[in-house]
Structure formats: C-alpha cells, structure tokens
N, C-alpha and C positions, 0 to 999 in steps of 0.2 A: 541496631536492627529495628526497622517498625513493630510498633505493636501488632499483634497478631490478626484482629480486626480491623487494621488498615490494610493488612497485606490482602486478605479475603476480601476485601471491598467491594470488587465486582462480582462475587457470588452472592448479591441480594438480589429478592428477599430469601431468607433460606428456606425456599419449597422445596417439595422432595427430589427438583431436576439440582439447583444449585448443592445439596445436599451429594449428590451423587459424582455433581463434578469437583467438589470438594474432596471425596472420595478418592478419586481418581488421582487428584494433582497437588494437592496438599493431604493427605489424610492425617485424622488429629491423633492416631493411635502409631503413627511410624517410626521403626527407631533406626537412627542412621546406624551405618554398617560401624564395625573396628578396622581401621587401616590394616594391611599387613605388607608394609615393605612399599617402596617409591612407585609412585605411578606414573606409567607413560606419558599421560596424561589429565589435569584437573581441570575444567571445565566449570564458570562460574556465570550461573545466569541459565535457566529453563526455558530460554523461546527460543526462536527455532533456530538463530545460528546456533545454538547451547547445545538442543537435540542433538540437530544433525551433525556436528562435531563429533560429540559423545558417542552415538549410535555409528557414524560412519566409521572412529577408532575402534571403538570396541570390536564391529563385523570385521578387520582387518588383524584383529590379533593383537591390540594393545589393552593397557590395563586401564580401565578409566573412570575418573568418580566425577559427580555432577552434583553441582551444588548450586539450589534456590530456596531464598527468603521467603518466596511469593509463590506464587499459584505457575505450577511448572504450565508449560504452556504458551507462556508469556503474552505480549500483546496479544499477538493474533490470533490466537483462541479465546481468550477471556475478553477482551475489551477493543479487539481491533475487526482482523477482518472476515471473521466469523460470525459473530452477533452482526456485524454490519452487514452483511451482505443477505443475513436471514429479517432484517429490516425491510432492504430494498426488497427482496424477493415479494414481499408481502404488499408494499409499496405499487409495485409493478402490477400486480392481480388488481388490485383498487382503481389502476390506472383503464387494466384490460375490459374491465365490468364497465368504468365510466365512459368506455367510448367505444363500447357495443354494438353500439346504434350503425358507426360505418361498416359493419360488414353483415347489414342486416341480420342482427342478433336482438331481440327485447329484453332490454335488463332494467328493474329498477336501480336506482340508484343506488350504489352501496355504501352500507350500513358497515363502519368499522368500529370493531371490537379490539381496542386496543390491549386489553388487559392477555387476549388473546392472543394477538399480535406477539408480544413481548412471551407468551408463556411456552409459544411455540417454539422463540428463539431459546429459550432455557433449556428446552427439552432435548432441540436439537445439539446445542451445542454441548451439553452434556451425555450424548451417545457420542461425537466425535472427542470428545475428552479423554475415552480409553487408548485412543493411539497418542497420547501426550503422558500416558500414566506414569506414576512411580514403578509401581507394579510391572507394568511391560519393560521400561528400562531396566529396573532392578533383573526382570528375567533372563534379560539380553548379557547378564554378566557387568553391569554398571554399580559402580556404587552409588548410588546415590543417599547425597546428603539435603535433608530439610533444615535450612538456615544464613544466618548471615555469612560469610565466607569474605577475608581479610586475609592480605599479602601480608606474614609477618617476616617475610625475608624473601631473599633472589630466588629462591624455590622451595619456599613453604605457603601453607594456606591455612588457617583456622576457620574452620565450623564449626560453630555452637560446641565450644571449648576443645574439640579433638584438630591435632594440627597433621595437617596433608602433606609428606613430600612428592616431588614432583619433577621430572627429567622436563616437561613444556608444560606449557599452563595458555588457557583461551580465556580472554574476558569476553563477553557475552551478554551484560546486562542491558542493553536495549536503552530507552528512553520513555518518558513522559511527557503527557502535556504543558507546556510552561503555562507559566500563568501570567496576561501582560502588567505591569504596574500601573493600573489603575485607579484608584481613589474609591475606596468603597465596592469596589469587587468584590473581594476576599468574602465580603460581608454581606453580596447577595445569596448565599450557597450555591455559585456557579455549576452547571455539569460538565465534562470532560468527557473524552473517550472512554476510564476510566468510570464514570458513575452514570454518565446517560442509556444505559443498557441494563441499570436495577431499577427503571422508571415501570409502575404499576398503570398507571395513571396518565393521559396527555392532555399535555400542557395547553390551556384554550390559546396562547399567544407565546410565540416562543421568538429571542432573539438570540443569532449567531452571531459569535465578533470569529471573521475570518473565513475566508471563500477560497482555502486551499480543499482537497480532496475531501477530507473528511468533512468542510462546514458544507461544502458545497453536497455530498452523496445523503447528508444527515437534514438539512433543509430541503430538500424537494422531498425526501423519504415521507418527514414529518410534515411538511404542505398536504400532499397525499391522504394521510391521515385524517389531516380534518384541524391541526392547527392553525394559525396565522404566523406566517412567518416571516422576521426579517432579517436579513443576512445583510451586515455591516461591514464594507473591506474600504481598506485605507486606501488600498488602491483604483486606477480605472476602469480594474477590468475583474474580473475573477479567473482565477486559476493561469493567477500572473506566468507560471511557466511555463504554461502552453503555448502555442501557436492561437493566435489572436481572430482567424477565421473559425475554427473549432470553436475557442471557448465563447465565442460571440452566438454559434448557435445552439451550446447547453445554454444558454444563459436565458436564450429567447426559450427554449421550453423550461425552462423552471419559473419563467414570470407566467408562462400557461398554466401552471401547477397552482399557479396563485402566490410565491415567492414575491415579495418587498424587496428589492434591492436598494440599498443606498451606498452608492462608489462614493469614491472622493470622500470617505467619511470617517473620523476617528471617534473614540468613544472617552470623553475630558473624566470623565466620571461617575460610578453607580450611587445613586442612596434609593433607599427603602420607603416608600408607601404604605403602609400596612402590609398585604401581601404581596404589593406589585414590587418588581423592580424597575427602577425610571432610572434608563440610561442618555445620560447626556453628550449630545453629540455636537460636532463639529465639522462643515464640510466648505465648499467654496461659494455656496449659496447662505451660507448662518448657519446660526447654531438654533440645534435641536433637540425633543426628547424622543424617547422610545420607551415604550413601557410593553412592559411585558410578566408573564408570569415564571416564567425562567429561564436564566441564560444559559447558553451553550458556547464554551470556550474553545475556539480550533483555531487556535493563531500559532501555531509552530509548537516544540520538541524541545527539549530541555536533556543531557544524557544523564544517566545514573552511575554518577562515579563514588555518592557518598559511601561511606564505611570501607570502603574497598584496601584502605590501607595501602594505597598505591605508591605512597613514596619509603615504602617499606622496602620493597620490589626493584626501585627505583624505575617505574611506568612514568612516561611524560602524560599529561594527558591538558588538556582544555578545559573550560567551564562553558561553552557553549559548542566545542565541537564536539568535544568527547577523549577517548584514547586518542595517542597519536600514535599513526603507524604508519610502514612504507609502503611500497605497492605491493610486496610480497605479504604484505600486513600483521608483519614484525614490529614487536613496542621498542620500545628503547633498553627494555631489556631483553634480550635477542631470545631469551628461553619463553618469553610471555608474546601469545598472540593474540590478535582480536578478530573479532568478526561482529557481522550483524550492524542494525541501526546505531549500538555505542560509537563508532567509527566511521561510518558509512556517511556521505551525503544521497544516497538512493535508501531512502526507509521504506523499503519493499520488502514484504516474507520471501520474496522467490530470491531475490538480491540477499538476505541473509543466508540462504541456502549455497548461493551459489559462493556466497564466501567462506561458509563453514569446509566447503571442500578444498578450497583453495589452503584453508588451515590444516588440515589433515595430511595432504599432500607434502606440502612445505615445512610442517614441524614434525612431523616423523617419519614422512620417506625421502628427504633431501631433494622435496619436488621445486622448483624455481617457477611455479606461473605466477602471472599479476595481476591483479585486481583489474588498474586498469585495460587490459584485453578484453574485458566481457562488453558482451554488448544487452546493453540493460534496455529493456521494455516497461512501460508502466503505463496502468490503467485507472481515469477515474470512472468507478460505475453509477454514474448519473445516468438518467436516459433522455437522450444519448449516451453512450458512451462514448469518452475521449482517451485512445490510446498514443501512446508513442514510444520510439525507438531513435534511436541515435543522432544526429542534426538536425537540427531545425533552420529555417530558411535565416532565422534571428541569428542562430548561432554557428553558422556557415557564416554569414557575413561577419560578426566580428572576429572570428577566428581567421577570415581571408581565405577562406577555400570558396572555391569557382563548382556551382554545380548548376544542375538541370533538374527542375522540376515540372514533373506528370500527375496531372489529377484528374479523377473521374468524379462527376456528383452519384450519387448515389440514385439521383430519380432516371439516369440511364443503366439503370442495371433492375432487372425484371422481377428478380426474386423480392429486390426492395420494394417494388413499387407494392406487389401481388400483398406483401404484407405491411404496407401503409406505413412504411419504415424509410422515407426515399426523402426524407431529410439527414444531409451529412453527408462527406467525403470521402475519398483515398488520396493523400500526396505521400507521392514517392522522391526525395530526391539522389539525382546519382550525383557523381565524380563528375565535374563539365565534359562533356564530349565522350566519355564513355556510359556504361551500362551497368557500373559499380554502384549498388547502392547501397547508401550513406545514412539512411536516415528515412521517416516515414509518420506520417501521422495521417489516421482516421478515426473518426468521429462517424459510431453509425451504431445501429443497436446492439450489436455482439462483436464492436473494434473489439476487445478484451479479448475473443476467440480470433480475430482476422491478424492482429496483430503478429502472430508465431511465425506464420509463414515466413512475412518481412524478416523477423529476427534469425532465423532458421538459413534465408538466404543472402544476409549478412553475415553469420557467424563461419557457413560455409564457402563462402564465397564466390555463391551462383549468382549469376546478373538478371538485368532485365530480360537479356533473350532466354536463360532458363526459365521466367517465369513464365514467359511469351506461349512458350515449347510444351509449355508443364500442362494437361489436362483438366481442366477445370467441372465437376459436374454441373451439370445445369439443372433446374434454374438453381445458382446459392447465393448469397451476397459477396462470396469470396470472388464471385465473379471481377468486381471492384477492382480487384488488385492485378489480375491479367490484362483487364481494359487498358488499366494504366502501362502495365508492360508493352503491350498492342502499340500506345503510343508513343514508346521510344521505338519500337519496328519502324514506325512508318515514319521518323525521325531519318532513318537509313534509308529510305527512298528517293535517294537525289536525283536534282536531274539526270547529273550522270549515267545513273545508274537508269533509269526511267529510257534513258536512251537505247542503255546495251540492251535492254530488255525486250522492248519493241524490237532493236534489229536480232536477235534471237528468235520471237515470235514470225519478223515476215521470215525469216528462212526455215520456216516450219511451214507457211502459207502455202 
C-alpha cells in the first residue's frame, strides 16, 4: 500500500478546501465496517467505474463493499477532470478580457492571479467532493473500506487485514501517468496530472512532453496564464488520434495563445541547471535544448494493477493494458469483473460509467451486453474544442467500409459567426449510399455539447433525414449539424427525381 502521503498527493497544499475534501474522500478518523456474511458484491478502486458499480448495486438490492487506498473519487475528481476543466474555465475568462476589443468592449489587459486561479479550483472541487463521499456511500447502505484491497483467493479480498467474501467482485483501479524512460527526468521533479493541480505558483516557462488531451488542454490553459510554453510531441501532429483537419486548427490557435510547438521531436535527456531544467532534444532538423522551469509529463497511462494480488484470483492481466477482459468484461476468472480506464482503451469518466453498468447488469442480473455496442464520444477541451464519435475518415478506410462524408464550416452557420466563434467544422460520415451515420467529428467551441446529438442519433438509429426533419432553434451553433443533414437531402435530388418533380409541378400549372 503507498504511504499515506503519497496517496493524498493531490490534496496540496493542505488549505482548509483540500482539508475538506480530504474529509470527504479519505477521512483520517474512518473506520472500515465488520463484514457480516458474503457479499454480492466487492468493488476495488473509488473512481468512478468503482462508484457507480457500487452505488448502481447497492440501489438495486445487493450487498456491497467498496474499497480504496487513495482518495475515493479517483482520477476525475482529484487530479483529472475536474481541477482540469476549473483550469480551462479560468483559462477562457483570460482569453474573453484579452479580446474584448472585437465586440467593442474596453478592457485593459488582464492581470492573472494565479495563486487564485488554482485556489478557486480547490474550493470548487472540494464542494463537488460530497457526492464522491465516504459518508454518502456509507449512507447508501455500502460498506466501505479505506485501504489497500488484495485477491487472497477465487472469492476473497483483504483490506487493511479484514478479508472480504464475495459471490462477484469488480476491479476498478484506474491508471496513472507513466513516466517516459528518460535520462534525468526522474530527477527534474517532473509534474503529472497527479501533482500539476497542487501548483501555488506559475511557472515563468513551462515544458510539456506530449500533445495528447491532457498536454495539449494544460498548455494553452497554462499559455493563457502568462507562462511560456512548449509542447514537445514525437509526433507530426498533435492529438495523433484525431482527424488531421481538426487537430491542425487547435493547433493554429494554441500558437495564438503563444504555445511553442516542436513536432518531430524526442526529448534524449533531462539534467539540472541550478533551477532550470534543460531538456534535450532531438528532431529531423538537430538536436536541441529547451529549458525551462518545470516539466509537465502527459505522454500516455500506465494501469494500476500493483498489490492487487491478482494471481491469487487467478486474473490475467497486462503490464501496459491492464486487466484482461471480454466484451461482456469478464476476467479470466469468470466471478471477477472490471470496469473503467484499468481495462478500457477509451479513458473517458462517461466511458467508465458507461461500463460500470454494463458490470452490474452482467454479474448479478445474468445481463449479456457488450462493451463493444457502445458508441463512445470524446472530447478534448482546448478551444476549440475537438469532439468525436465513432469513424473517422482514417479509420473507415483501413477497416474497408465505403462511406459519405458531409461537412459544414462553421463560419456558414450564424450563431458562430454573431459569436466570433466560426472557426471549426461539422463532418458527418454515413454508410456509402445511405443516411446511416457512422461517425462524426467537430471541432468548434461547445463540440463537447454538439457532439450528443450525433451520439444519440447513432446509438438510436435515426439517420440523416431525422436529423434533416428534427427542428433546430435558431440562431445555435447546433445549427452545424442539420446543415450537414440538409446536405445529404439534397444528395437525394437526382435528376430523376428533379424531373418527376417538375412534371408534378406543370400539372399543377
């Protein structure tokens, strides 16, 4: 089990907000329940596949205990995407003051109070820490345990020395930032998802190695601010799994922001300057340095499978995917299921949700859905933001499916323009030749909100002409996504058709 101050890590510094959500999700005075007789269900790991497991058995009438080492809550409260997105929020205000001026507003220039910034995100995130509580669980009829939790057999569980039986069991422990093997990393005190959110202070020059979601949402945040920042990806592009028209127009405003980008670039090795850190780099141009006053690590997820006592159980698991499970997301041993980012390639909180139900279902009502059925959305909240949903035009082709793609820019749709937001897209793609769609990506300031529809009219399987059909009010930016319906309409306008219509019309003459 970590030390007890490594587990709290992201509750610095301890003001009276951290203090409270300590309260809330670890409290130092808690004492786990006494078993009494096998439970429906154990549940190992507090984020939110953990919860909503936990909480969704227990409202249906099972008996169920929940057990974390760490601050219940898990990533997405403590160190994911809750402080992040009270980041951005603050981020965006900074943005709104700085460019004032185009909708005849007089603002000086704003003055950011980072210490503020950060004290706001504490506060807030420790008034939403009561719905992650011990305390509300525990009232909900849960047991919950505070501690490490180990598979000592095919249906047992130890926590902090009391052992659990168990008719199913869920692992649930999530993942961490990896850390890449570097030369002298270790030894710059890098920050993580995990520690960049106990920052008092901003950093005059900051370098990110890695331009997935999190380096890319945390460097323009930090741009914003008032750092200097550069963002370091091996790759040619950022936010490699997107679609390449999208990410090419976050990309151009985050160099507005004042973002450094260096593609094509590996990082050979960190050492230490007194307080700088000087990272060394390598790209197809030479090699180079970067110096900075702290790094930010966002190159991929690492899972949490240590202590788990998994070959107790007999759990197959991985060292860089994680548990291994089926589609019904069954382990290998058929009593233990998982959920959430330990097992998932989607490390989304709505995608852990949506598997925590899928577990529920399946291990104690003899439900049979699968994993793969869902249709998973994801948003990164850069601004732009860049959403997407199910195909992409990349991955249509190597898969060999034939489809149709509709797109509108954003600077033909009113609401965008009126709010100086008409940079960015809608692509839709269907099934070739029909109206089925497949897949969708927009990039625009509230994709993250536009994106549901699309998902909503995939998961149901209403087509383009219901979206065509469907009333949109005006002016919204969601207009975007009927335009594009519009243009599979008029995709159905064949000549043929253009003919019957006319001789329709003259016999109406």
């Amino acid at each position: 089990m970590p030390a007890l101050a490594e587990s709290l890590a992201p509750a610095q510094p301890l003001d009276e907000h951290n203090q409270r959500l300590i309260k809330n999700v670890h409290p130092q005075d808690w004492q786990n329940p006494k078993p009494e007789g096998r439970y429906h269900m154990v549940v190992i790991g507090a984020g939110t596949a953990g919860l909503v497991t936990a909480i969704g058995a227990a409202g249906l009438g099972a008996k169920v205990a929940l057990a974390e080492r760490s601050l219940m809550g898990g990533d997405c409260l403590n160190s994911g995407c809750v402080p992040s997105k009270a980041l951005i929020r603050a981020a965006r205000a900074i943005a709104s003051v700085r460019d004032a001026a185009e909708f005849g507003v007089s603002a000086q220039r704003p003055v950011v109070d980072f210490g503020k910034v950060m004290e706001r995100m504490r506060r807030l995130r420790a008034g939403i820490s009561a719905h992650d509580s011990a305390k509300r669980f525990s009232e909900q009829g849960i047991d919950v345990y505070l501690g490490q939790a180990a598979f000592t057999g095919a249906r047992t569980v130890r926590v902090a020395g009391t052992e659990l039986e168990f008719s199913k069991a869920c692992i649930a422990t999530g993942t961490r930032a990896s850390m890449p093997p570097i030369p002298g990393l270790k030894e710059s005190d890098p920050l993580t998802n995990e520690t960049v959110f106990t920052l008092t202070e901003l950093p005059d020059r900051l370098a990110v190695i890695g331009s997935g979601p999190i380096g890319v949402e945390l460097a323009q945040s930090f741009a914003r601010f008032g750092s200097q920042v550069t963002l370091i990806e091996v790759e040619q592009g950022i936010l490699i799994r997107e679609d390449r028209d999208a990410a090419e127009i976050v990309a151009a405003s985050m160099q507005r922001d004042g973002v450094k980008t260096l593609l094509g670039t590996s990082v050979r090795a960190v050492r230490q300057d007194g307080a700088e850190s000087v990272l060394e780099v390598t790209s197809g141009s030479g090699d180079g340095e970067v110096r900075a006053d702290r790094v930010l690590v966002a190159a991929g997820r690492a899972p949490n499978l240590e202590g788990l006592g998994l070959d107790a159980a007999g759990v197959e698991s991985d060292p860089r995917e994680g548990i291994v499970v089926d589609d019904r997301l069954r382990t290998s041993n058929r009593r233990v299921y998982a959920a959430g980012d330990i097992c998932s390639r989607y490390k989304f909180t709505h995608m852990a949700d949506a598997m925590a139900r899928i577990v529920i279902g399946n291990a104690l009502f003899f439900g049979r859905s699968r994993a793969s059925r869902l249709n998973v959305p994801w948003c990164t909240y850069s601004d732009p933001e860049l959403a997407h949903v199910g195909l992409s035009e990349l991955a249509a082709a190597e898969q060999g499916i034939a489809i149709d793609t509709y797109r509108t820019e954003l600077s033909s749709v009113d609401r965008a323009v009126l709010d100086s937001q008409s940079e960015g897209f809608v692509k839709l793609h269907c099934k070739r030749g029909t109206d089925k769609v497949v897949g969708a990506t927009i990039v625009a300031a509230h994709a993250g909100e536009l994106i549901s529809e699309v998902t909503t009219a995939m998961t149901t399987g209403a087509g383009m002409r219901s979206i065509a059909s469907t009333i949109h009010p005006y002016p919204t930016q969601a207009e975007a996504i009927r335009k594009a319906a519009d243009a599979y309409q008029r995709t159905r306008l064949t000549p043929g058709v253009r003919r019957l219509l006319r001789a329709m019309l003259r016999l109406q003459a």
